[in-house]
N, C-alpha and C positions, 0 to 999 in steps of 0.2 A: 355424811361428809358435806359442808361448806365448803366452798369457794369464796374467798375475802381478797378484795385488792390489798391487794402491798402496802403497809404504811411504815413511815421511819420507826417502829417498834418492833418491828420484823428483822432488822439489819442483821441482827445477830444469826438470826436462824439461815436468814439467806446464804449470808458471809460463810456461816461452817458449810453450805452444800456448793458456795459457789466462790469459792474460794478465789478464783483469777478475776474477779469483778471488783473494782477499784471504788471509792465512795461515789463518782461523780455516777458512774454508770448504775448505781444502785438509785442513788436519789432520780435521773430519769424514768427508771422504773416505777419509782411511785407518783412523781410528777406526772407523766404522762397515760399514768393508770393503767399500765401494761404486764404489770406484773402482778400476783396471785398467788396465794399463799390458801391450801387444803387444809381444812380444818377439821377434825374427828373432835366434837365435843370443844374441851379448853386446850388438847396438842395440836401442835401443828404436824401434820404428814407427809406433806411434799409442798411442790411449788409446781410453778410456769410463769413463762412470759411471753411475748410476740413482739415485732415489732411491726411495721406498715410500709408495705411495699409499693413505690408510687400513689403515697399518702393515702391510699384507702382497700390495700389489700392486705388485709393479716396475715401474717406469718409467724408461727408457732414455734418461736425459741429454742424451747426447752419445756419440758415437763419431767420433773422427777419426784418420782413419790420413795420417801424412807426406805431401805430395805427392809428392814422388820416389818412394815407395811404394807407389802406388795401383796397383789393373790386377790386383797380383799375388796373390787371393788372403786378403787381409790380414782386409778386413773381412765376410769371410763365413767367415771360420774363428771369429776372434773374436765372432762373434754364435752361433753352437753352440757355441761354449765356454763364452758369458754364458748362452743358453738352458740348457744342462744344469748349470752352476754354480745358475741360480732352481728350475730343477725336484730340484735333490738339495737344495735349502731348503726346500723342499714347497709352492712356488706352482704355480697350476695355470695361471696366465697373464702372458704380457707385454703391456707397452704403449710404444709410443716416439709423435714427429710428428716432422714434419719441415716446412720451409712448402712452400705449393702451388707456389711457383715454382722449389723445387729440385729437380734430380736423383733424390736419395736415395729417394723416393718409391717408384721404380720398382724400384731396389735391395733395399728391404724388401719388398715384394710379388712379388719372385722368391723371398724367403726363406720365402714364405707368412702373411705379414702381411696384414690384411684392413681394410680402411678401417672408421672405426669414428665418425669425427664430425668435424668441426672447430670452429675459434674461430677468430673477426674479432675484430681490436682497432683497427677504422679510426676514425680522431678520438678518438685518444688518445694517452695519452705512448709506448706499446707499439705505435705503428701500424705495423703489416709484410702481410705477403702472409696470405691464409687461414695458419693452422697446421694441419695435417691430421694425425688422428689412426690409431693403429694399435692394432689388437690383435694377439695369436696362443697360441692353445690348445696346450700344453706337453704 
């Protein structure tokens, strides 16, 4: 598996997984090298992105790999590949969530993610499960 930044030859791929993302919000993604497309060979497998939290702390979007994909590896290669792509940028930390009612929770905390807080947005337009928050020291 590769890790490729995002280029406008990507749209397509991205658009079918990320369907509520509009052009402009696409084209920042590759403009500001934030986004990331998993590569097995010449397919593409999944994605991610982050953005910057008080313009020098990453924070971890989204990461989705295929479902016919999954299982194998994909996205735990891809999260050392984004760790060491932020730490040769010279942060010295990551952050992602994820909500309390999925999976992935447990996923990052095998990677060494460390629970760090979360947010409720109950009775509101945003209402979902806690979001849980992560850190991990790079």
């Amino acid at each position: 598996m590769e890790l490729k930044r995002m280029t406008m030859e990507d749209k397509a791929f991205v658009m079918s997984i990320e369907r509520h993302v509009d052009e402009t919000a696409f084209q920042n993604r590759v403009l500001s090298k934030s986004g990331f497309v998993l590569w097995e060979g010449e397919r593409p497998v999944g994605l991610m992105h982050h953005c910057l939290l008080w313009d020098k702390l990453p924070f971890l979007n989204l990461l989705y790999v295929l479902e016919g994909e999954r299982c194998r590896g994909y996205g735990k290669q891809a999260m050392a590949a984004w760790e060491r792509e932020m730490k040769t940028r010279g942060c010295q930390m990551v952050l992602l969530s994820t909500q309390a009612d999925e999976t992935a929770q447990h996923f990052y905390r095998k990677l060494g993610y460390v629970d760090c807080g979360g947010l409720l947005f109950q009775n509101t337009p945003f209402d979902q499960p806690m979001e849980v928050f992560f850190r991990k020291v790079l």
